[in-house]
C-alpha positions as CSV (number, residue, x, y, z in Angstrom):
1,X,86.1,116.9,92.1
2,X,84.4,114.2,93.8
3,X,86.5,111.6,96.0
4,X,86.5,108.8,93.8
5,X,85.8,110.9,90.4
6,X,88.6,110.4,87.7
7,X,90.4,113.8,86.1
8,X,90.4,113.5,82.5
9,X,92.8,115.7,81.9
10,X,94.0,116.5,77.8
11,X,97.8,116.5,78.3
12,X,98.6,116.2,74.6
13,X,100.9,119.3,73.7
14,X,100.3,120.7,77.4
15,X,103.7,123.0,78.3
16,X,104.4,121.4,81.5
17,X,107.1,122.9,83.8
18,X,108.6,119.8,86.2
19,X,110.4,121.4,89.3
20,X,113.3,119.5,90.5
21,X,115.0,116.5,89.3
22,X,115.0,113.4,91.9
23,X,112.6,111.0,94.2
24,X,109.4,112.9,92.5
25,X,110.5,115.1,89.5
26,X,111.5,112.1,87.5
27,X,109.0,110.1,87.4
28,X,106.4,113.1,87.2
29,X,108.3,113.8,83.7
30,X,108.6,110.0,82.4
31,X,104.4,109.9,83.3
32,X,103.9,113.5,81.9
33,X,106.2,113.1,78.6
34,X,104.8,109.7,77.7
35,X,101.0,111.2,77.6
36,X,102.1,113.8,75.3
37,X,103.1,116.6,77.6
38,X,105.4,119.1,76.7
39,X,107.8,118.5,79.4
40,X,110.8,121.3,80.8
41,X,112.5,120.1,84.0
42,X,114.2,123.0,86.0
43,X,116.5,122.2,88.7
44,X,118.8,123.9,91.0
45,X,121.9,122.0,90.9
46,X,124.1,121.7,88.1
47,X,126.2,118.8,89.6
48,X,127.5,115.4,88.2
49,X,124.1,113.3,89.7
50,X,121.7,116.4,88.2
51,X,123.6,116.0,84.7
52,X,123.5,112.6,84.4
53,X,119.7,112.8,85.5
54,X,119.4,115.3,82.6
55,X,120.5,113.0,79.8
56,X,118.6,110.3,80.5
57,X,115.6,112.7,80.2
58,X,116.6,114.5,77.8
59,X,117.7,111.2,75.6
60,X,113.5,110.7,75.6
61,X,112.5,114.0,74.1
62,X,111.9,115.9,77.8
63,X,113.9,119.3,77.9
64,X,115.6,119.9,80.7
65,X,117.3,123.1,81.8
66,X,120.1,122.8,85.2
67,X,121.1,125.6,87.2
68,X,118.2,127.6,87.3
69,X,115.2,126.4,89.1
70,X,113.9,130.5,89.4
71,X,113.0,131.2,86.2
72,X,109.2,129.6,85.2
73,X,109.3,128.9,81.0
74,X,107.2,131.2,79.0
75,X,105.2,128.4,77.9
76,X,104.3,127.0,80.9
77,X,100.5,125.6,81.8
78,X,101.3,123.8,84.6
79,X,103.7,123.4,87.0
80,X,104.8,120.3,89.0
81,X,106.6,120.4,91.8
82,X,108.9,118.3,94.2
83,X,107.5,118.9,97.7
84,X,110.0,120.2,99.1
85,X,110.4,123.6,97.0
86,X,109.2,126.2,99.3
87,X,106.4,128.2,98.1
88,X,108.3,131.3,98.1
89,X,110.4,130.5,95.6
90,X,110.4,132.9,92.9
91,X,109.1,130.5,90.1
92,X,106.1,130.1,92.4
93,X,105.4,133.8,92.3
94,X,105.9,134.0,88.8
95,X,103.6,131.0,88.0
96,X,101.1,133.1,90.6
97,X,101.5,135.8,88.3
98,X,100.6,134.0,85.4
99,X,97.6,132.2,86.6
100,X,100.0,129.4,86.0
101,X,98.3,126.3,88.8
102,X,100.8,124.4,91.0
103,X,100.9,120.6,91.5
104,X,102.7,118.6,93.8
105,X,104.0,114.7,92.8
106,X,100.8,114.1,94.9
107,X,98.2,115.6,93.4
108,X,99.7,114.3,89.7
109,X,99.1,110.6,91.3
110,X,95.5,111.9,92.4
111,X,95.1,113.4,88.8
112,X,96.4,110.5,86.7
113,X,94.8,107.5,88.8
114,X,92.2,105.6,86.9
115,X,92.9,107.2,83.9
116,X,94.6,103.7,82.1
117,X,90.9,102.2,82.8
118,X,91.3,100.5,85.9
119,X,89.5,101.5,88.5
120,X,91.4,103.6,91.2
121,X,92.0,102.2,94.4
122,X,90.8,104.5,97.6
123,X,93.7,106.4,99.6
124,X,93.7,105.7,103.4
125,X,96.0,108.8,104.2
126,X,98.1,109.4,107.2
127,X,100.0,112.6,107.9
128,X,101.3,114.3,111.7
129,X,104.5,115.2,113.1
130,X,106.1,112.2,114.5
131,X,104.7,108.4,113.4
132,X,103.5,108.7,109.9
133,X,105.8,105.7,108.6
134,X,105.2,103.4,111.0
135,X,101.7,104.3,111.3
136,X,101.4,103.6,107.3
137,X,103.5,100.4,107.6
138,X,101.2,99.0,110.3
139,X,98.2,100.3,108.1
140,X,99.4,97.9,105.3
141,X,100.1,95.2,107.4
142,X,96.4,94.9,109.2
143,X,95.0,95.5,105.1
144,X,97.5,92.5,104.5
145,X,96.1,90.7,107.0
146,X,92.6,90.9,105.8
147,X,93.4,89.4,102.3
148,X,93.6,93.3,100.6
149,X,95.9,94.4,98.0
150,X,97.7,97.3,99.2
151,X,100.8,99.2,99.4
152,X,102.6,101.7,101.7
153,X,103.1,104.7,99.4
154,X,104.5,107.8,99.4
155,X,106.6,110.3,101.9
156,X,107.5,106.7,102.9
157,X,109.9,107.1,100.2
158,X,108.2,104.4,97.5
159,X,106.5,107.1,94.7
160,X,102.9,107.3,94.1
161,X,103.0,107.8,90.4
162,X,104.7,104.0,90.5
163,X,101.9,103.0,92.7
164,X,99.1,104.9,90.8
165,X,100.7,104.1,87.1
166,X,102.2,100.7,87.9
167,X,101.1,97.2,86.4
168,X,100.0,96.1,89.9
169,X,96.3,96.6,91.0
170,X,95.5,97.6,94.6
171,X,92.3,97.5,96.4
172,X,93.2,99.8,98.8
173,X,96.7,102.2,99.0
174,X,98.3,103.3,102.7
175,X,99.7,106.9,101.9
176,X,102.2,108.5,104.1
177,X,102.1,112.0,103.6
178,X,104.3,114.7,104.2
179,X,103.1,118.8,105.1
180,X,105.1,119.7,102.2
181,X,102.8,117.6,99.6
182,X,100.3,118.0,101.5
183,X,100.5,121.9,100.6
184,X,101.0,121.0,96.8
185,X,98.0,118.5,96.5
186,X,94.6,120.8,96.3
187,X,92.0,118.3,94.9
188,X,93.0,114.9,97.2
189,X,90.1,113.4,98.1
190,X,90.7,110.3,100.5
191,X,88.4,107.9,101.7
192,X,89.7,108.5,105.3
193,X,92.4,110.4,106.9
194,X,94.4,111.0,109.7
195,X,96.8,113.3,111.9
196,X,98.6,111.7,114.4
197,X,100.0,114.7,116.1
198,X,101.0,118.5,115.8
199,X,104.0,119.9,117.0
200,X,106.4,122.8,115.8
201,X,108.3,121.5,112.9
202,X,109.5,123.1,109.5
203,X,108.2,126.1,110.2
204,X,110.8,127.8,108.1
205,X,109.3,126.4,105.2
206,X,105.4,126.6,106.0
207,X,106.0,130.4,107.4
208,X,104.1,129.6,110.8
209,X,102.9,127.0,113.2
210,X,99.7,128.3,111.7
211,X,100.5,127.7,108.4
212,X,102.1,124.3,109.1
213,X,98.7,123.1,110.7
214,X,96.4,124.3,107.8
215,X,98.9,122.5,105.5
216,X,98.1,119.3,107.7
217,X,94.9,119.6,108.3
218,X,94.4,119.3,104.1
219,X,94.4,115.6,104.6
220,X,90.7,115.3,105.8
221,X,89.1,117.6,102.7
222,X,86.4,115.4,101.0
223,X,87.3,112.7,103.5
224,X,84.6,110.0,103.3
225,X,84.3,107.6,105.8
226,X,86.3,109.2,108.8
227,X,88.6,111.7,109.8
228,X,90.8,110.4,112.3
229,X,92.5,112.2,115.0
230,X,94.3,112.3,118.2
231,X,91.9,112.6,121.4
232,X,95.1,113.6,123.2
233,X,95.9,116.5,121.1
234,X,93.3,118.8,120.7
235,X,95.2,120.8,117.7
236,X,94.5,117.6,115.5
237,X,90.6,117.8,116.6
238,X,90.1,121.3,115.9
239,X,91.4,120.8,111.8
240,X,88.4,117.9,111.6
241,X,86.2,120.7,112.8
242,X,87.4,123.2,110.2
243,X,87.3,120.7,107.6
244,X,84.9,120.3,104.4
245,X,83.8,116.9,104.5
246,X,81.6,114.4,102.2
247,X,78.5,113.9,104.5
248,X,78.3,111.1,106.7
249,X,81.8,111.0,107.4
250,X,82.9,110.8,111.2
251,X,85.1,112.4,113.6
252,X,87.0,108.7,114.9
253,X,89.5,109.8,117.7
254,X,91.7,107.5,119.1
255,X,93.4,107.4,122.5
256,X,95.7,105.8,125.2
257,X,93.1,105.9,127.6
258,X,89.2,104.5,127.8
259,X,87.5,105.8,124.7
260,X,84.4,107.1,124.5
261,X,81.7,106.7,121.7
262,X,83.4,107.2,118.3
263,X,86.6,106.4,119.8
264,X,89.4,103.2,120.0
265,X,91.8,103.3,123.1
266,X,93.1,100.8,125.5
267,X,91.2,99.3,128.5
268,X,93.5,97.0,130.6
269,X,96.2,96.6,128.2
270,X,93.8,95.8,125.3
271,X,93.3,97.5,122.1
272,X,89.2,98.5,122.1
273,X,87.3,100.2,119.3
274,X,84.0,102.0,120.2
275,X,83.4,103.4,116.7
276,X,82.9,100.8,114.2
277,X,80.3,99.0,116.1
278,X,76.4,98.8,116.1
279,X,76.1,100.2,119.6
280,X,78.7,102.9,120.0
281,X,77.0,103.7,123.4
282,X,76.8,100.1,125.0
283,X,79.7,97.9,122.8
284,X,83.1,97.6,122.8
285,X,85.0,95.7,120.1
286,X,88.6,94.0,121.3
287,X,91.1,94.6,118.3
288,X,94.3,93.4,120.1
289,X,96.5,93.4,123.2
290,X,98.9,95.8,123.6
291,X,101.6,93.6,123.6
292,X,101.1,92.7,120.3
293,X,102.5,95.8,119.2
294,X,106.1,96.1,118.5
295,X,107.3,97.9,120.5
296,X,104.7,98.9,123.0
297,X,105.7,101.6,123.8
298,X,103.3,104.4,124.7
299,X,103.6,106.4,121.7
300,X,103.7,103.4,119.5
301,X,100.4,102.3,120.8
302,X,99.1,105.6,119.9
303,X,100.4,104.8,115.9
304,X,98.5,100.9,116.2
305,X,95.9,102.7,117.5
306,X,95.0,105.0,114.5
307,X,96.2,102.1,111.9
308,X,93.6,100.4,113.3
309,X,91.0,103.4,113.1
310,X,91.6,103.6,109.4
311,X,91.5,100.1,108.5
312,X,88.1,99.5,110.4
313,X,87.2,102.6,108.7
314,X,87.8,100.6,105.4
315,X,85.9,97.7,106.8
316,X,88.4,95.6,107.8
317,X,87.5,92.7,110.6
318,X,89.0,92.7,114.1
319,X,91.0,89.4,113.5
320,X,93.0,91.0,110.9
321,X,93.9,93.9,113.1
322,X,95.6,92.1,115.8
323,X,97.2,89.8,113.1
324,X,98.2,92.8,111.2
325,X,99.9,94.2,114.3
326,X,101.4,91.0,115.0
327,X,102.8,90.6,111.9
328,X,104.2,94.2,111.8
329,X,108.1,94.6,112.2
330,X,109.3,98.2,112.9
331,X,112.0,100.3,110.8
332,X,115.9,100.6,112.2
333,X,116.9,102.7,114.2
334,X,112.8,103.5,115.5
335,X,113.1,102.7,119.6
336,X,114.7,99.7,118.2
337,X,116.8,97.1,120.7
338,X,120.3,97.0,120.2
339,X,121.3,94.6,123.4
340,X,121.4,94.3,126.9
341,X,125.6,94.9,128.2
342,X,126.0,93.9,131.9
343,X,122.2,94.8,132.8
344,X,122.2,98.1,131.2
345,X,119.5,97.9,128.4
346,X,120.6,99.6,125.0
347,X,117.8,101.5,122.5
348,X,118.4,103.1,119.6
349,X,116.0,106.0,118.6
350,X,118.1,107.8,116.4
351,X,114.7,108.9,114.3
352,X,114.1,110.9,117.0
353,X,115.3,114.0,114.9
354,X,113.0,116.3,116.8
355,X,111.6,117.1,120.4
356,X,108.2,115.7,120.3
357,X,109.8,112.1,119.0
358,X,112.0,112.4,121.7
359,X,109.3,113.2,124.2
360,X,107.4,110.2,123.2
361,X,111.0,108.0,123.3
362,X,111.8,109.5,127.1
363,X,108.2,108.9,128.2
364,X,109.4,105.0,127.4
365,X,111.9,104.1,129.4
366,X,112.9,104.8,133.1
367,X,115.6,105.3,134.4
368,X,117.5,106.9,131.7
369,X,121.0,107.9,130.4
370,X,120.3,110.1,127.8
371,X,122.3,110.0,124.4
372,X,121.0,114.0,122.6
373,X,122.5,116.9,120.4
374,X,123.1,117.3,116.5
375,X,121.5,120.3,114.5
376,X,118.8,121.7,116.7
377,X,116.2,123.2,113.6
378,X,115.6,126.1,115.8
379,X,114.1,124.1,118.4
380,X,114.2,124.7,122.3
381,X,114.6,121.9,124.7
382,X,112.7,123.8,128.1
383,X,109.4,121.5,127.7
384,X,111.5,118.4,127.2
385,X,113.6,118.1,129.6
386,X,111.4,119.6,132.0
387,X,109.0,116.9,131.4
388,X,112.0,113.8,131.2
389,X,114.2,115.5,134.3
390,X,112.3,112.9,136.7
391,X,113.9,110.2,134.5
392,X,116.7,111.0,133.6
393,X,120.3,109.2,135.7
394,X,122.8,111.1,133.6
395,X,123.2,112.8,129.6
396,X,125.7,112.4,127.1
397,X,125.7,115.5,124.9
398,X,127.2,115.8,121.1
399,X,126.6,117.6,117.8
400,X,126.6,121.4,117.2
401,X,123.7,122.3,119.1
402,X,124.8,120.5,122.1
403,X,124.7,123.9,124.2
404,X,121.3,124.3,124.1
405,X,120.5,121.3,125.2
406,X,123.0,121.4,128.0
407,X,121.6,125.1,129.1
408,X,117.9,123.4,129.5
409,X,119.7,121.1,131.4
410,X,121.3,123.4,134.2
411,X,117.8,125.4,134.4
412,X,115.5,122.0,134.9
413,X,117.7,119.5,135.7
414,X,120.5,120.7,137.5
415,X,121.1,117.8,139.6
416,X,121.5,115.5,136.3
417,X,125.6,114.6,135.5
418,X,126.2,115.6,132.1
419,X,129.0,114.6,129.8
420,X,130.2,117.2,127.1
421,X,131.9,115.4,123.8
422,X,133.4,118.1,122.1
423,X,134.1,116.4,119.3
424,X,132.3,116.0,115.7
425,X,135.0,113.0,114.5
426,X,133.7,109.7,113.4
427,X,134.7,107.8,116.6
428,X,132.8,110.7,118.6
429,X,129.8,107.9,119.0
430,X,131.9,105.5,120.1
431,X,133.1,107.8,123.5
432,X,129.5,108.9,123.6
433,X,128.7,105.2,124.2
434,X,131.6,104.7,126.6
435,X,130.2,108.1,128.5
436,X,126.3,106.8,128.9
437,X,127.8,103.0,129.8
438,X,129.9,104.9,132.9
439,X,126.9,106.2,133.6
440,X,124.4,103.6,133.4
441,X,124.0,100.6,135.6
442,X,121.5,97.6,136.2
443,X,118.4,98.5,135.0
444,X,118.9,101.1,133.3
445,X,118.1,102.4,129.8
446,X,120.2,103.9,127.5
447,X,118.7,106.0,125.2
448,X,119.8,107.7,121.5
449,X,116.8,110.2,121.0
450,X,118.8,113.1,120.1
451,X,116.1,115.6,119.7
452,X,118.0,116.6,116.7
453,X,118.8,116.1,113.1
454,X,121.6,114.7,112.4
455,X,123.4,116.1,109.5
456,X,126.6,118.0,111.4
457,X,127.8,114.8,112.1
458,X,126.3,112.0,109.7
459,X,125.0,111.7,106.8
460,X,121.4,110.9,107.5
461,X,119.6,109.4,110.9
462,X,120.4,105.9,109.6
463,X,124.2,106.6,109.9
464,X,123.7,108.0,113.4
465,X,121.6,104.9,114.3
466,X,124.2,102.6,112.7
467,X,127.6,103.9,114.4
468,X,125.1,104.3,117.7
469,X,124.6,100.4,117.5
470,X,128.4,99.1,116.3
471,X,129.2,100.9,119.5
472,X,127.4,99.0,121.6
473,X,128.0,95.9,120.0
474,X,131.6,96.8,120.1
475,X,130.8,97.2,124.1
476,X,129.5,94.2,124.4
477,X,132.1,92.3,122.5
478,X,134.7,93.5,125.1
479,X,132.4,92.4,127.9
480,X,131.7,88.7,127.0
């Protein structure tokens, strides 16, 4: 299917199966039902959120069947699936069976845009390890800037299908998406994409690091204009090399360093872009400086940097770029500033649920007392702290998988005092807090990048970020 070629799909009395009630499987099975799809929703749970879910479907016509998100329908011509249902699940292999295709929320958007009429608006598409949201965020704000209508749209947690089958018309869209839909979403076409970065993460779900890359690497088929990637990380290179583009597109990378022809990247602290000008041998093009990204640090530079490789990609004018960026406000709890307490400076990174975001947050700041630990995913924490030791004044060490981190420690760091909170209770934030402010003194950082998920302890990264910052504030309070 070509990029910007509408599916005209018949869904009158098509047996659809929608897998999973929730974010996605909802409004998949309010689109599907209301174009005359025969609509089945299984789910897993059977709890009091599922049932209520149910009746509200079920109250429209859509059947919906709790408990048993195995079994595929005998029926069943499609299936559409949330993206986080792993593909080994057994009602993937029976819809294998069955010659039955599989769709993620994703690829339903890709299906059912343009079909009211209107036509669709291109995808600028962002994916990667660490960055996507705040990549996509900035992306809308520099499209902002330049007098587009856009959006911010989907793994950023705002659905597709609402953006795709909404009232409002777009001109362009700035998609964050995830591995997961990524592996669900065969035909997207985008006008240009991007991978930010590639390190080991959900591996339990994509089978292998392997199998997690190829799943990335998806979002630069049928790219048109440019497939973006990260000079720095040679991983996100080689997927533009193995990918099946529209020709004429362009390999655009991006880096913190002078770039080369068909590259942006920063000469004395301003943002340049050698690709989209008429002499990528001889011209440079100034975007922005780097302090007009919030925060500058390194990492974040790196996100402004391929925002702005997909917006020029679409066209958009330098101005915009830098007013785009300037305009841009970062998420919570993303290296966000809590307050400075009697010199000591206080950051909250608590989306640093893994060990490359925590590698970019430690690369940051200098010297550090280091606030890590929750639920480890299987990673190891060697590289990291082998690369941060030089940095790092002292650790503070919670959460279930606090061991390992403390074992990398003692091998790579050994000189490093570490405090131990053995504790998983609701004021344990508050004494980790204490612990890194005994630590710390003038001119220091203290840093929550706990390399780790946070789900032992709190209920999300938010929470973690949240108690992180009333302690502090609470600290400060006392020291006024």
């Amino acid at each position: 299917m070509g990029s910007q070629e509408v599916s005209n799909v018949d869904w009158q009395g098509k047996h659809v199966t929608v897998a999973g009630l929730g974010v996605s499987g909802i409004p998949a099975a309010r689109a599907l039902h209301e174009r005359g799809a025969l609509v089945t929703v299984v789910n897993d749970g059977d709890d009091e959120r599922s049932r209520a879910q149910a009746a509200e479907l079920e109250a429209l016509g859509i059947t919906v069947r709790l408990g048993d998100g195995d079994t595929l329908p005998g029926s069943t011509e499609l299936v559409v699936t949330a993206p986080g249902w792993k593909p080994g699940k057994p009602l993937f292999t029976a819809a294998a069976e069955a010659g039955v295709p599989v769709w993620g929320d994703v690829e339903l958007a890709w299906r059912l845009r343009g079909q009211d009429g209107r036509e669709p608006a291109p995808w600028l598409a962002v994916t990667g390890t660490n960055g996507k949201t705040t990549t996509v965020r900035m992306l809308a704000s520099i499209l902002e800037a330049a007098g587009l209508r856009t959006a911010a749209v989907g793994n950023i947690g705002v659905s597709l299908l609402d953006a795709v089958l909404g009232d409002e018309t777009y001109d362009v869209l700035a998609v964050e998406l995830s591995s997961y839909q990524l592996h669900w979403a065969p035909s997207l076409r985008a006008h240009s994409g991007a991978v930010l970065n590639l390190a080991p993460d959900h591996l339990d779900w994509h089978g292998s690091m392997a199998g997690y890359a190829a799943d990335k690497g998806r979002i630069y088929e049928g790219n048109r204009v440019a497939c973006v990637y990260n000079a720095q990380d040679a991983a996100t290179e080689d997927l533009v090399r193995e990918a099946d583009v529209e020709e004429g597109c362009r390999a655009i990378g991006f880096t913190l360093g002078t770039p080369g022809p068909s590259q942006l990247g920063v000469v004395d602290g301003i943002l340049v872009d050698r690709a989209f000008v008429a002499d990528r041998q001889e011209q440079a093009q100034e975007l922005a400086e780097t302090s007009d990204v919030n925060p500058s640090a390194p990492h974040n530079i790196a996100n402004a940097l391929a925002a702005a490789a997909l917006a020029r990609a679409f066209g958009v004018p330098p101005k915009a770029v830098r007013d785009g960026l300037r305009a841009f406000r970062p998420d919570a709890h993303r290296i966000e500033h809590v307050a400075d307490v009697s010199g000591v400076t206080y950051i909250d990174d608590s989306k640093a649920t893994n060990t490359h975001a925590a590698e970019a947050s430690l690369a940051s700041y200098d010297p550090i007392v280091w606030i890590a630990g929750g639920l480890a995913k299987g990673a190891t924490f060697d590289e990291l702290v082998t690369g941060a030791a030089k940095r790092l004044k002292g650790v503070v060490l919670m959460g279930a998988d606090r061991a390992l981190i403390r074992e990398a420690l003692a091998r790579h760091a050994p000189e490093v005092p570490v405090a131990d909170l053995d504790r998983t209770d609701t004021g344990a934030m508050s004494a980790a807090v204490r612990e890194a402010a005994r630590l710390a003194g003038p001119g220091d950082t203290v840093l929550l990048a706990p390399a780790c998920a946070s789900m032992d302890m709190f209920v999300n990264y938010n929470k973690r970020g949240e108690a992180f910052a009333d302690a502090v504030r609470e600290l400060a309070d006392e020291s006024a």
